[in-house]
C-alpha positions as YAML, in Angstrom:
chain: A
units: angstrom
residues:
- id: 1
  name: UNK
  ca: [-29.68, 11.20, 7.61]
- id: 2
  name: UNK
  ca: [-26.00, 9.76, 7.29]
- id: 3
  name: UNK
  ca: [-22.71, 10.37, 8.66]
- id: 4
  name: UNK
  ca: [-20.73, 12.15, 6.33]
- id: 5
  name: UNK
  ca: [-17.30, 10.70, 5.55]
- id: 6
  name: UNK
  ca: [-14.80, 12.51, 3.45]
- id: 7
  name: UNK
  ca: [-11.14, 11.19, 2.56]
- id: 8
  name: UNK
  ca: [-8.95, 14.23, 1.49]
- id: 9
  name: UNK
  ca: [-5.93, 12.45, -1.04]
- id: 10
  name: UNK
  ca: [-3.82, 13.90, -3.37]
- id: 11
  name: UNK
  ca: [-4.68, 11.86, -6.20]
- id: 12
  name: UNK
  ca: [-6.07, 8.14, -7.25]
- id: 13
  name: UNK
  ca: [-3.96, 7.17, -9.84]
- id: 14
  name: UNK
  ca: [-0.61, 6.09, -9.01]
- id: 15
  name: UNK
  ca: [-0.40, 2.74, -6.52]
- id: 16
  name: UNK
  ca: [-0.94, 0.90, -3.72]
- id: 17
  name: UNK
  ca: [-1.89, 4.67, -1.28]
- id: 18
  name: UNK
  ca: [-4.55, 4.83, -3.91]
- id: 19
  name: UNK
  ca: [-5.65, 1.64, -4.28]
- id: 20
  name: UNK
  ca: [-5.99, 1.59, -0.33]
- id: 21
  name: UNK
  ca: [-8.09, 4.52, 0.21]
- id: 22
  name: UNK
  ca: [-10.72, 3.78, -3.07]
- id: 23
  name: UNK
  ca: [-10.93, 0.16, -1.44]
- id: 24
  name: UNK
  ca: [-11.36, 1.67, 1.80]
- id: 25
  name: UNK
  ca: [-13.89, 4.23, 0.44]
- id: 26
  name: UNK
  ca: [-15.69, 1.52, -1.36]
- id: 27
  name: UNK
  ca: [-16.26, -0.51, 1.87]
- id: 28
  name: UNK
  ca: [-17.43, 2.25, 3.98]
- id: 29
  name: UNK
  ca: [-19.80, 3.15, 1.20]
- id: 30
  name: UNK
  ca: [-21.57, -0.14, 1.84]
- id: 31
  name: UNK
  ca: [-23.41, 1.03, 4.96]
- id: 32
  name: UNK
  ca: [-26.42, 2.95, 4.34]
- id: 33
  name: UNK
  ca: [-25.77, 5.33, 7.22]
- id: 34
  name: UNK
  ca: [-22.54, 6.36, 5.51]
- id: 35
  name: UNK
  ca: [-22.41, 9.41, 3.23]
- id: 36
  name: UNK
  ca: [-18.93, 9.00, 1.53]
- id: 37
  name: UNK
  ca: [-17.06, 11.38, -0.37]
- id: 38
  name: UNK
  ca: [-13.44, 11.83, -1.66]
- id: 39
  name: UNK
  ca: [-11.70, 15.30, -2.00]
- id: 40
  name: UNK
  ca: [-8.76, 14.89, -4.74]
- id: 41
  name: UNK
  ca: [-6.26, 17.87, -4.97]
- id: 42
  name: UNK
  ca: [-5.09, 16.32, -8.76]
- id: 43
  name: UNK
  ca: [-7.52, 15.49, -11.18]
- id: 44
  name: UNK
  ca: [-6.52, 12.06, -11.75]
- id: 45
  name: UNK
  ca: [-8.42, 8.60, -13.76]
- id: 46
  name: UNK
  ca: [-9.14, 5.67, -10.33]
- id: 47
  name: UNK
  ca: [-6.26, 2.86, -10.59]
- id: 48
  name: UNK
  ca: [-9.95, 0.90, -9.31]
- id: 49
  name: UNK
  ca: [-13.27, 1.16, -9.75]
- id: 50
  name: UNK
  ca: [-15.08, 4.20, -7.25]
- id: 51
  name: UNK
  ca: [-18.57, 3.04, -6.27]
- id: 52
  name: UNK
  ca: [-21.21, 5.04, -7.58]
- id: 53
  name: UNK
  ca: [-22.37, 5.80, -4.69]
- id: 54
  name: UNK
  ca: [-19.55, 7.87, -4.05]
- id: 55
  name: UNK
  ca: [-19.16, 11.35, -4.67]
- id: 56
  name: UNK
  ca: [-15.91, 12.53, -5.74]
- id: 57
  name: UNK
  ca: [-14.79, 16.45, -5.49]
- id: 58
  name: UNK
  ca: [-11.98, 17.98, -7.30]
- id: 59
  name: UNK
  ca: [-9.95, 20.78, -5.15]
- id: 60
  name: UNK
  ca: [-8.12, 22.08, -7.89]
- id: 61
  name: UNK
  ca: [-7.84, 22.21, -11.75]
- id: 62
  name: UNK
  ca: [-4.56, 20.61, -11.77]
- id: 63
  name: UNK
  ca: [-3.80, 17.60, -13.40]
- id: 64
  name: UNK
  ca: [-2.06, 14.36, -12.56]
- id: 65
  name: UNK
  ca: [1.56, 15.09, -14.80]
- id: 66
  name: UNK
  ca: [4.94, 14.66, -14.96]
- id: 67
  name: UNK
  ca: [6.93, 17.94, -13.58]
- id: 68
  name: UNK
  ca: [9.42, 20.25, -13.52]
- id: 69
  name: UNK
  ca: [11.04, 21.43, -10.13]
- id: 70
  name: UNK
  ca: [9.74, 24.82, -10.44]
- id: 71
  name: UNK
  ca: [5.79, 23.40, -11.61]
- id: 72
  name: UNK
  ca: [6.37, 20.76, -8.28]
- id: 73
  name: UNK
  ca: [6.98, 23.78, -6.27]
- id: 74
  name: UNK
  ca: [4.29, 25.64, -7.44]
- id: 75
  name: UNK
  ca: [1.97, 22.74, -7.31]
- id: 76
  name: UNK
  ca: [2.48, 21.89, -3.84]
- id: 77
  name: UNK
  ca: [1.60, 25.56, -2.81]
- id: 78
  name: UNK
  ca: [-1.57, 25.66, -4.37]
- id: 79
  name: UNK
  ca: [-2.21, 21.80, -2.98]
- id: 80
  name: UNK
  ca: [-1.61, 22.65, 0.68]
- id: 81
  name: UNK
  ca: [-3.07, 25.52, 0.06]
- id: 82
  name: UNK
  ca: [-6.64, 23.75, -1.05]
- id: 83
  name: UNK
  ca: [-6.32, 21.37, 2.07]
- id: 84
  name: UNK
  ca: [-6.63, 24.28, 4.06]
- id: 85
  name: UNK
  ca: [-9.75, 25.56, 2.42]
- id: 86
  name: UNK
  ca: [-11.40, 22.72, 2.10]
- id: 87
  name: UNK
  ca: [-10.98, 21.49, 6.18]
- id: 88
  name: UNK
  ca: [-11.99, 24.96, 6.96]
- id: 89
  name: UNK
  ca: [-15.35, 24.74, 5.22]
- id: 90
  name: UNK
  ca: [-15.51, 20.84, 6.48]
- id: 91
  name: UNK
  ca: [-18.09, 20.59, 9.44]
- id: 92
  name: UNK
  ca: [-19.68, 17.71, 11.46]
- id: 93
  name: UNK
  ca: [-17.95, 15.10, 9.42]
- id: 94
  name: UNK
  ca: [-15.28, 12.18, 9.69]
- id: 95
  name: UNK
  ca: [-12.34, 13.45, 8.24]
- id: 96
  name: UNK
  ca: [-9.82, 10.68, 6.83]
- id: 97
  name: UNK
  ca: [-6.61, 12.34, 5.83]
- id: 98
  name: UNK
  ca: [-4.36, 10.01, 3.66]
- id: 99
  name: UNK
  ca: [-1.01, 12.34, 3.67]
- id: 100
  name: UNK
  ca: [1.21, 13.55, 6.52]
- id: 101
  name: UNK
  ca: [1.51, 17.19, 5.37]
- id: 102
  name: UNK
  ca: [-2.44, 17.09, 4.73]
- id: 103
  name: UNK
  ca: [-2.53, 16.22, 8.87]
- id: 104
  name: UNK
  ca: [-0.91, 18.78, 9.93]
- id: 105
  name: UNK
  ca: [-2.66, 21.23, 8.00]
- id: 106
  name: UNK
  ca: [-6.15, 19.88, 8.76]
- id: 107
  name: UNK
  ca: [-5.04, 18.98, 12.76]
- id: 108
  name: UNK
  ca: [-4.37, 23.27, 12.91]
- id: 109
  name: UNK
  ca: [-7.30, 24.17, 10.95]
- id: 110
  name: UNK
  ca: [-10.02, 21.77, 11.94]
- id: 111
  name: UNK
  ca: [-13.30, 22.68, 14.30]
- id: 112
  name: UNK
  ca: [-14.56, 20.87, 16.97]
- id: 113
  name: UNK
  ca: [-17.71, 19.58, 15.30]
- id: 114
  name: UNK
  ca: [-14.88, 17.52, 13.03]
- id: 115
  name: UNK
  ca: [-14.05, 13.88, 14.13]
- id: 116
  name: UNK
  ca: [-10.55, 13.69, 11.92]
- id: 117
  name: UNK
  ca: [-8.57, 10.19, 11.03]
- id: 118
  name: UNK
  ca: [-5.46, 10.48, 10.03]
- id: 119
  name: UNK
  ca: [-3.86, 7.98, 8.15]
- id: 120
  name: UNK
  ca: [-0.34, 7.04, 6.77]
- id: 121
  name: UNK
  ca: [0.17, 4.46, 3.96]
- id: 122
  name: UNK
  ca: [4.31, 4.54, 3.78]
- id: 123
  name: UNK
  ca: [7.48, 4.17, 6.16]
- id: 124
  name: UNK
  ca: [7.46, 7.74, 7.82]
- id: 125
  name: UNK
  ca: [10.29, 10.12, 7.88]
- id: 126
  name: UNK
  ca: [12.39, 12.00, 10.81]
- id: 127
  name: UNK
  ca: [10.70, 14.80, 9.38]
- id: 128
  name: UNK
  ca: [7.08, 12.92, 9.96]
- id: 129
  name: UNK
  ca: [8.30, 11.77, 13.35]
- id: 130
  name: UNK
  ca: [8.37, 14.78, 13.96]
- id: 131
  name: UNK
  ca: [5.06, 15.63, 13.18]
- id: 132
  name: UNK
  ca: [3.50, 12.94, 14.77]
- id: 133
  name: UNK
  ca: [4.52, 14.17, 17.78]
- id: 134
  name: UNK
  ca: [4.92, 17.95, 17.37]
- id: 135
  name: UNK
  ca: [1.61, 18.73, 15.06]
- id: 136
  name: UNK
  ca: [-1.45, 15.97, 15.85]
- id: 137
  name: UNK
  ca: [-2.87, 17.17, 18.79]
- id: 138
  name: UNK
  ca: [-6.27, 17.55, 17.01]
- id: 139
  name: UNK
  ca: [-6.40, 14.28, 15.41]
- id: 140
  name: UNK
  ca: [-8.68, 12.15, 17.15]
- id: 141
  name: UNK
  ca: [-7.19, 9.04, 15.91]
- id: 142
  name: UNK
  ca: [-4.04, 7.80, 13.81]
- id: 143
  name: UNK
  ca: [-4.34, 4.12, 12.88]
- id: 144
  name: UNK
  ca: [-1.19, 2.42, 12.18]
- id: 145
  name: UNK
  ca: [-0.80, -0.12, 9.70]
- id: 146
  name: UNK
  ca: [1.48, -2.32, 11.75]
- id: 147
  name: UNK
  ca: [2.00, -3.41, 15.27]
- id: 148
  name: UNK
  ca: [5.60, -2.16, 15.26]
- id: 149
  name: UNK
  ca: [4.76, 1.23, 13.90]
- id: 150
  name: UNK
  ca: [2.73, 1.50, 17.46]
- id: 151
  name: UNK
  ca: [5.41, 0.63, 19.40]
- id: 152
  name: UNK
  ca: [7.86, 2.93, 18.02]
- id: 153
  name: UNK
  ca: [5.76, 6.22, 17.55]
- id: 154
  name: UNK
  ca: [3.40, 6.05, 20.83]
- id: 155
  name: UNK
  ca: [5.66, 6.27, 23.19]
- id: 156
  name: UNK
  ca: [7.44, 9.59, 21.66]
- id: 157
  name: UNK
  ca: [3.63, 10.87, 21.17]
- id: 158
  name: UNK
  ca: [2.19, 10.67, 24.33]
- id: 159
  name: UNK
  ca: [5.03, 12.90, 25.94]
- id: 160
  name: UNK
  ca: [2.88, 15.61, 24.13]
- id: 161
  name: UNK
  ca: [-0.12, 14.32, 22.82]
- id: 162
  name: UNK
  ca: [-2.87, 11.64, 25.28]
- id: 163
  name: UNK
  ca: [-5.93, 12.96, 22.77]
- id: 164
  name: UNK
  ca: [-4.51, 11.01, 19.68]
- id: 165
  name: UNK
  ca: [-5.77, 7.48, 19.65]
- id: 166
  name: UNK
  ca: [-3.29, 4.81, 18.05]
- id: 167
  name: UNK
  ca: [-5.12, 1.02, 17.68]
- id: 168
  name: UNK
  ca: [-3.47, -1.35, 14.73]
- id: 169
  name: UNK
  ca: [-5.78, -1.55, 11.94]
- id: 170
  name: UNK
  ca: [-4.40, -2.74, 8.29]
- id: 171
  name: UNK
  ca: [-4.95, -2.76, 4.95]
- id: 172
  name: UNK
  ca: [-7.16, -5.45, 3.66]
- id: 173
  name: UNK
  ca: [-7.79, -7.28, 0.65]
- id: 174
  name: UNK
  ca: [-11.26, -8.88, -1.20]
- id: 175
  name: UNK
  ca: [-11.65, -12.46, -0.93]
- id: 176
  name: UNK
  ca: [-11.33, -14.02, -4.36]
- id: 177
  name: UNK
  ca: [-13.00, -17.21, -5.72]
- id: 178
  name: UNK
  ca: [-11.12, -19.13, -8.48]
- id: 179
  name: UNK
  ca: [-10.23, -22.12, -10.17]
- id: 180
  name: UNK
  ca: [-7.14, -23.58, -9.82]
- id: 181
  name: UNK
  ca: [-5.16, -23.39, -13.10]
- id: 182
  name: UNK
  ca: [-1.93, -25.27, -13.44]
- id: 183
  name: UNK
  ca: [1.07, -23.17, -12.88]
- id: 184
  name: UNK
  ca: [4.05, -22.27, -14.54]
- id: 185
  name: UNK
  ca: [7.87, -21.58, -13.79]
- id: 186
  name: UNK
  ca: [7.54, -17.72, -12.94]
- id: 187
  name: UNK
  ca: [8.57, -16.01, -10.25]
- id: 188
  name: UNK
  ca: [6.50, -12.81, -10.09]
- id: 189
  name: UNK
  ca: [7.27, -9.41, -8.50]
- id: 190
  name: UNK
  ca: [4.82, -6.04, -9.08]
- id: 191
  name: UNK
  ca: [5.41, -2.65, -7.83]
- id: 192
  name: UNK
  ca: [5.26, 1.14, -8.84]
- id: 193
  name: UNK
  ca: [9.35, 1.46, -10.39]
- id: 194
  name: UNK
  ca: [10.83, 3.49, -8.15]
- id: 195
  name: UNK
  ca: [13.78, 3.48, -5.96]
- id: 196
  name: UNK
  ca: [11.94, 2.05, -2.73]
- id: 197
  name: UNK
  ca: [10.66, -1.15, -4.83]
- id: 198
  name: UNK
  ca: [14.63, -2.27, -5.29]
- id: 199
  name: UNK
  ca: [13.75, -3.83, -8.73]
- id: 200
  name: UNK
  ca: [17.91, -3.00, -9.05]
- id: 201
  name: UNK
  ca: [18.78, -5.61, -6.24]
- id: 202
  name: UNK
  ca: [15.88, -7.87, -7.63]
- id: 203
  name: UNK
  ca: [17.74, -8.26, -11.04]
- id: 204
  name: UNK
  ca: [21.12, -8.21, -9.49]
- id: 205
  name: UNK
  ca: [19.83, -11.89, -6.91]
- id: 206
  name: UNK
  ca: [17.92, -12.96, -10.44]
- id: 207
  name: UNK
  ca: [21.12, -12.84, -12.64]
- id: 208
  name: UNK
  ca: [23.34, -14.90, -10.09]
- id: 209
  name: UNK
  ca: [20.77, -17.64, -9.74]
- id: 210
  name: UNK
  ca: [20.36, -17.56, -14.08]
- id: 211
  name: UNK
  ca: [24.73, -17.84, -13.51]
- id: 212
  name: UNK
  ca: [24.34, -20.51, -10.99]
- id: 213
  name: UNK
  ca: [21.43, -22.46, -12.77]
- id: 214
  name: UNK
  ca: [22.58, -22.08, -16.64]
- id: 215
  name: UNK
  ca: [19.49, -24.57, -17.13]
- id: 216
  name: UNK
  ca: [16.65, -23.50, -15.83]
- id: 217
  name: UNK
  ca: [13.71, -22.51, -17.12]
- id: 218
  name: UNK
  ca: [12.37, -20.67, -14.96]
- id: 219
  name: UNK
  ca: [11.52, -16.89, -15.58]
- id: 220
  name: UNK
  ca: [11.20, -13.47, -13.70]
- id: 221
  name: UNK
  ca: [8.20, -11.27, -14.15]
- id: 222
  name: UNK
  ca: [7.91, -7.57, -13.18]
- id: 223
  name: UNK
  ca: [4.48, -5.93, -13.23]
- id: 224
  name: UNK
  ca: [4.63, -1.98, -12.82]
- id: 225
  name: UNK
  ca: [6.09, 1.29, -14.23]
- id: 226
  name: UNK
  ca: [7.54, 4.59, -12.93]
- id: 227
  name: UNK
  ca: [10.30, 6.72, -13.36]
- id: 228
  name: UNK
  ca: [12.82, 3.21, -12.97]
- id: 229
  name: UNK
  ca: [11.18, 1.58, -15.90]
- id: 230
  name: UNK
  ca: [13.65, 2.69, -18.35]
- id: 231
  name: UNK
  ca: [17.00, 1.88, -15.80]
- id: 232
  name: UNK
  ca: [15.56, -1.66, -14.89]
- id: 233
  name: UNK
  ca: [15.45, -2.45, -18.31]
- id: 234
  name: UNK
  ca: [18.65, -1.38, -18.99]
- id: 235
  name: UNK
  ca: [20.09, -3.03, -16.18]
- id: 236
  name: UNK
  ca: [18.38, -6.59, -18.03]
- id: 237
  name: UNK
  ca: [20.11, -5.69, -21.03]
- id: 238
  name: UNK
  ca: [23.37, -4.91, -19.96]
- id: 239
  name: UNK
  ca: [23.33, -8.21, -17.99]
- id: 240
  name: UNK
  ca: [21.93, -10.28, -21.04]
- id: 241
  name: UNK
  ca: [18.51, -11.24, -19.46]
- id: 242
  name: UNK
  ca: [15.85, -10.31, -21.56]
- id: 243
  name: UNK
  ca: [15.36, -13.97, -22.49]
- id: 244
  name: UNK
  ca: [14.66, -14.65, -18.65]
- id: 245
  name: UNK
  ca: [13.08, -11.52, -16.97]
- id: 246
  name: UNK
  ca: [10.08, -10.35, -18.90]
- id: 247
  name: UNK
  ca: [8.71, -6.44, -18.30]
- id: 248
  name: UNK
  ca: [4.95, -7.13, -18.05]
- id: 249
  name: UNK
  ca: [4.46, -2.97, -17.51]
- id: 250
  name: UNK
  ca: [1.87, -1.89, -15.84]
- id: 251
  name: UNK
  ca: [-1.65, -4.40, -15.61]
- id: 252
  name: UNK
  ca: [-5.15, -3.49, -14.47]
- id: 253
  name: UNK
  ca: [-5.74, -5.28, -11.00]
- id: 254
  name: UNK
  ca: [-7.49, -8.70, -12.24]
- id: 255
  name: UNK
  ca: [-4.45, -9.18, -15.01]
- id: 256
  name: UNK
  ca: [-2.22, -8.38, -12.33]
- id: 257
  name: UNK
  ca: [-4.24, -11.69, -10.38]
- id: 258
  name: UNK
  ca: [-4.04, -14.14, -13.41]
- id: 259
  name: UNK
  ca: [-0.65, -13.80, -13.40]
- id: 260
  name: UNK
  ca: [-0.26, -14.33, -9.92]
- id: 261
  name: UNK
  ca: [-2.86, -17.55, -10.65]
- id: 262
  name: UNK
  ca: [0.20, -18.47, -12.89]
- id: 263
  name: UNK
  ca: [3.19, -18.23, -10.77]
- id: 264
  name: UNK
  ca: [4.56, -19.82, -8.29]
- id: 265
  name: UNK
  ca: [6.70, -17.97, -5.92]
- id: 266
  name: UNK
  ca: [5.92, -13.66, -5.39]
- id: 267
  name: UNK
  ca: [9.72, -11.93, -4.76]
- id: 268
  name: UNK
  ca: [9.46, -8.68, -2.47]
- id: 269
  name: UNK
  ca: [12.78, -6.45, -2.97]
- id: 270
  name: UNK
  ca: [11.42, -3.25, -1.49]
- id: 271
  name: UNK
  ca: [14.18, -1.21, 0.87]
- id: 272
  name: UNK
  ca: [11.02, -0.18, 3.07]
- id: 273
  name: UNK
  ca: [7.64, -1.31, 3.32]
- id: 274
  name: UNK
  ca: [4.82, 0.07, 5.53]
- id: 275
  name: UNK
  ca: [2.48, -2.53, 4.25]
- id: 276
  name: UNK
  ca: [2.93, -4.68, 1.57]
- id: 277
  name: UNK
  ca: [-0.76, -4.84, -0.21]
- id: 278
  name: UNK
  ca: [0.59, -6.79, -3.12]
- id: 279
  name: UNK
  ca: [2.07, -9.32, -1.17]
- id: 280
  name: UNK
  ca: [-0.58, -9.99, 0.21]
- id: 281
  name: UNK
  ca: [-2.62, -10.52, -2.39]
- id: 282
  name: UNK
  ca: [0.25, -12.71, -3.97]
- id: 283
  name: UNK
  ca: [-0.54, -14.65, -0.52]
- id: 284
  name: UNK
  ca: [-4.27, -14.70, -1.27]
- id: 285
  name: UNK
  ca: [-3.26, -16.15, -4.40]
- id: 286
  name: UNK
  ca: [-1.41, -19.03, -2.87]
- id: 287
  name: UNK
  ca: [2.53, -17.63, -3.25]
- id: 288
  name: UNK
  ca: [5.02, -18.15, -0.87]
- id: 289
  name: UNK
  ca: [6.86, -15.03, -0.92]
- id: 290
  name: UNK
  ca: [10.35, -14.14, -0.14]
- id: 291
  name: UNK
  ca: [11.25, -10.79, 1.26]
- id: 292
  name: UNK
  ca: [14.12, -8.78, 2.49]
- id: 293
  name: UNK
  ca: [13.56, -8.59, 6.44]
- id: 294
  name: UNK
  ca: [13.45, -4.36, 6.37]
- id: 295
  name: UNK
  ca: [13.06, -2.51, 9.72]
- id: 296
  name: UNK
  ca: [9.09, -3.01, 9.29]
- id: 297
  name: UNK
  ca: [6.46, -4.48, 6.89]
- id: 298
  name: UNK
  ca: [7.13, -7.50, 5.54]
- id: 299
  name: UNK
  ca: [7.77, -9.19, 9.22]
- id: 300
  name: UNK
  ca: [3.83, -7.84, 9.68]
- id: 301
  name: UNK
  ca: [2.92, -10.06, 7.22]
- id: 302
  name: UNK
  ca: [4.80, -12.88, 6.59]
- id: 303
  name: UNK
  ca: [5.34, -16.09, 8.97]
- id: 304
  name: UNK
  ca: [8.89, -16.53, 8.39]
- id: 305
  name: UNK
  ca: [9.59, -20.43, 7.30]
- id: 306
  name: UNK
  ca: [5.62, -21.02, 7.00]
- id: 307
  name: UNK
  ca: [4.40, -18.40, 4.41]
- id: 308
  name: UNK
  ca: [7.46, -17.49, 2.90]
- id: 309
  name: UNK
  ca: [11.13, -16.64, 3.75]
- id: 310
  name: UNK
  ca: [12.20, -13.27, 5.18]
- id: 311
  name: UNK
  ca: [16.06, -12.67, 4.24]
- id: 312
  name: UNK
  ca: [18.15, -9.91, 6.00]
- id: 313
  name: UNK
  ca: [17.96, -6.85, 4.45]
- id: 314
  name: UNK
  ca: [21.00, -6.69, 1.94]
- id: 315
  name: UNK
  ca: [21.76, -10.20, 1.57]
- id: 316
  name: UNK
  ca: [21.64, -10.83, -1.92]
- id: 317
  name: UNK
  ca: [22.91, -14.35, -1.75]
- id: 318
  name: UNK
  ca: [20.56, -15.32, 0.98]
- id: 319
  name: UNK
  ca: [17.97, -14.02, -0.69]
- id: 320
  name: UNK
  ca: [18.62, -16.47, -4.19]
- id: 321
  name: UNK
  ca: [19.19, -18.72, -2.12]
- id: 322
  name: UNK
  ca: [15.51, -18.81, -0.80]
- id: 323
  name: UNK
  ca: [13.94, -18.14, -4.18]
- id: 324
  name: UNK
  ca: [16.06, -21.59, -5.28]
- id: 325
  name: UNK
  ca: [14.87, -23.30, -2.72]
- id: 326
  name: UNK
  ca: [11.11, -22.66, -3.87]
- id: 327
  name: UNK
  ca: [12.05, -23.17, -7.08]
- id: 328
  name: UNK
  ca: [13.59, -26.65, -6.62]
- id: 329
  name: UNK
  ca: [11.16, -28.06, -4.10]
- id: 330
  name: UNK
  ca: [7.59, -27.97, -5.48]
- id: 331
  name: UNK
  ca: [6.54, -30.22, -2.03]
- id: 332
  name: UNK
  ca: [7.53, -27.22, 0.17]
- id: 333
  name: UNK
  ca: [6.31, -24.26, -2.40]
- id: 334
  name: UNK
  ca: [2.66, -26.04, -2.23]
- id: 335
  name: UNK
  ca: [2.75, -26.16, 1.69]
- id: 336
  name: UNK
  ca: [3.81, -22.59, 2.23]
- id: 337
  name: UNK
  ca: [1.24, -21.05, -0.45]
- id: 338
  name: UNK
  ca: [-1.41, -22.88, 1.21]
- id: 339
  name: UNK
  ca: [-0.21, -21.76, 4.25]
- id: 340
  name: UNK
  ca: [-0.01, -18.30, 3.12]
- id: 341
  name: UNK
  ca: [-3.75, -18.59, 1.95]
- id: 342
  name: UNK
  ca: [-4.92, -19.37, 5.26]
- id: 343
  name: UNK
  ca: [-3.09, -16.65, 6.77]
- id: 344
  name: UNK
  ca: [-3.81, -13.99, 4.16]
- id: 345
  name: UNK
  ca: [-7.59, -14.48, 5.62]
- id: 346
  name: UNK
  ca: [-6.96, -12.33, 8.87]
- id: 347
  name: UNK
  ca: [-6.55, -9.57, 6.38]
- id: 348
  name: UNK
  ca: [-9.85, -9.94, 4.79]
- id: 349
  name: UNK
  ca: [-12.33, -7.08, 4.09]
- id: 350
  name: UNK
  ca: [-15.02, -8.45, 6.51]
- id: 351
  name: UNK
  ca: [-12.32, -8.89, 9.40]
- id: 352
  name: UNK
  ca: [-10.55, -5.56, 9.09]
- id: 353
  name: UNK
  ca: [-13.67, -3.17, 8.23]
- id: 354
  name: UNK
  ca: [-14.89, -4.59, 12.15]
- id: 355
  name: UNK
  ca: [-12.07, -2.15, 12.98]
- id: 356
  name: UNK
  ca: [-13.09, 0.52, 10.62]
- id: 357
  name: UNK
  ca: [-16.60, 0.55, 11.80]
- id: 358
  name: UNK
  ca: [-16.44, 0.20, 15.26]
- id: 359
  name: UNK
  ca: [-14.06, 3.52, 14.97]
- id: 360
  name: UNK
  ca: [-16.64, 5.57, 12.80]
- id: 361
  name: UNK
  ca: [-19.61, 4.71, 14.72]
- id: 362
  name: UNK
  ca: [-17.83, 5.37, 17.75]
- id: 363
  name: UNK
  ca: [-16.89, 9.00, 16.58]
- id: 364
  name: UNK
  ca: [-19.06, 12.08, 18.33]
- id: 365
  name: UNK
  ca: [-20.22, 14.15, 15.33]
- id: 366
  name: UNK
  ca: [-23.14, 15.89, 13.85]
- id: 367
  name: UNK
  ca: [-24.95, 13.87, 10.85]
- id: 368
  name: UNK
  ca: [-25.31, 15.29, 7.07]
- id: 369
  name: UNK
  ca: [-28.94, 15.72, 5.79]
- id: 370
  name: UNK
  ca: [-27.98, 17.40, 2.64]
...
């Protein structure tokens, strides 16, 4: 007899949500005790491996596509609308919902018998704020990703809501075991291409330290695609830099590592960040990275002046400035990526799935003999 787990996502395809909640799955799957399952609204191919062990339910027919306004409409009906059939015919498990509007939905149509997680993998909206407060009074727990996350939405919560647990528990990464390979002059940035990512400002700080530095030979690589692909790269055209930013597109996760083995400084441009994952493992793979110092995130992660360099948000100049400093000063670019090794460790699997199992086992629910 196990405990039943089930995840309820949208899809497992796109990026780093994804890639959280397979990894997650993956981990909990370990444990003997644990029957794990993921519902999927969108039929969709796994950016990672699933364990076999896992079994994975469709909701709908729908497929993972590129749409029309009218076909999004449409599709979100019949989405929310399968979130609420499936909770309702959901008994004496852990529920792990990975999307606000799947929360609210399964907080207002969830029994008793249900111990439900819910989770929340970006930087959250007024609207989501909102919801938080307004529409969680039947989630037993919502784990933030982030210490300042916590401080910002408990304190609104609990004027409504003292049922809802809130302890810190982030993502985490696998530990990885590999040769050292000598490096080359790249500076490496990867992200889905999309507006959030700020690949835009990330060319605009790369073409004034190519003006400034007519000589160098170092290059930028960006690992990714989206609906930005096509903009990005004619932003690099327009500004005559194909010769010194290189599109790498999108990689399958261990590519995406040997060229991180390769580089020697990760960039982080994003205009909001819950939780950078890829930064992280860009720390794991001894990279100093430089970041813009958004309203949450990257300041989670990264020791300013010991792992990296966080920039405030905006400042373009400040931010070449620290990627020139890496570049230029190999003594201090070996100290901080060792540094950011050793820190990248208190976000290891075996640390962080404590958390995660301490929760679960702590959870009052019936057990699944199917």
């Amino acid at each position: 007899m196990s405990k039943k787990i089930i995840f309820i996502a949208q899809q497992l395809e796109a990026g780093g949500l994804e890639k959280a909640v397979i990894t997650l799955a993956n981990a909990l799957n370990e444990r003997e005790d644990y029957d794990v399952r993921l519902y999927i609204v969108l039929h969709s191919k796994p950016i990672i491996p699933i364990n076999d062990g896992i079994k994975v339910v469709f909701l709908t027919e729908r497929l993972l596509k590129k749409e029309s306004k009218p076909e999004r409409y449409i599709r979100k009906l019949i989405e929310l609308n399968s979130v609420r059939k499936a909770i309702r015919n959901i008994h004496e498990a852990v529920v792990i919902s990975t999307r606000n509007e799947y929360s609210t939905i399964i907080s207002s149509n969830t029994d008793k018998s249900n111990f439900i997680i819910a989770q929340l993998h970006n930087d959250y909206s007024p609207k989501e704020f909102k919801d938080f407060c307004n529409k969680y009074q039947h989630i037993n727990v919502f784990p933030q990703l982030n210490q300042t996350f916590k401080e910002e939405i408990e304190p609104a919560m609990r004027k409504k809501n003292n049922f809802t647990q809130l302890p810190v528990i982030p993502n985490f990464i696998e530990r990885q075991a590999y040769a050292d390979e000598p490096r080359e002059n790249y500076v490496i940035a990867v992200g889905g291409f999309n507006k959030v990512k700020g690949f835009d400002r990330l060319v605009e700080i790369w073409d004034m330290s190519c003006r400034k530095n007519q000589n160098t030979n170092w290059k930028l690589l960006i690992a990714g695609d989206g609906k930005e692909f096509e903009n990005i790269k004619k932003i690099i055209e327009r500004k005559n830099l194909n010769d010194r930013i290189t599109l790498l597109g999108r990689l399958k996760n261990e590519d995406v590592f040997k060229y991180m083995r390769k580089a020697k400084v990760y960039a982080l441009s994003s205009y909001s960040e819950a939780f950078s994952f890829v930064s992280l493992e860009a720390m794991h793979n001894k990279l100093p990275v430089v970041a813009f110092d958004v309203r949450t995130g990257p300041k989670n992660i990264i020791k300013d002046g010991e792992t990296g360099f966080l920039v405030k948000d905006g400042d373009l100049t400040g931010f070449a400035a620290k990627i020139e400093l890496l570049m230029n000063d190999e003594s201090l670019r070996e100290k901080m990526g060792l540094a950011a090794t050793v820190h990248s460790e208190n976000f290891l699997k075996e640390n962080v799935m404590k958390k995660w199992f301490e929760l679960i086992d702590s959870a009052n629910i019936g057990v699944a003999n199917e």
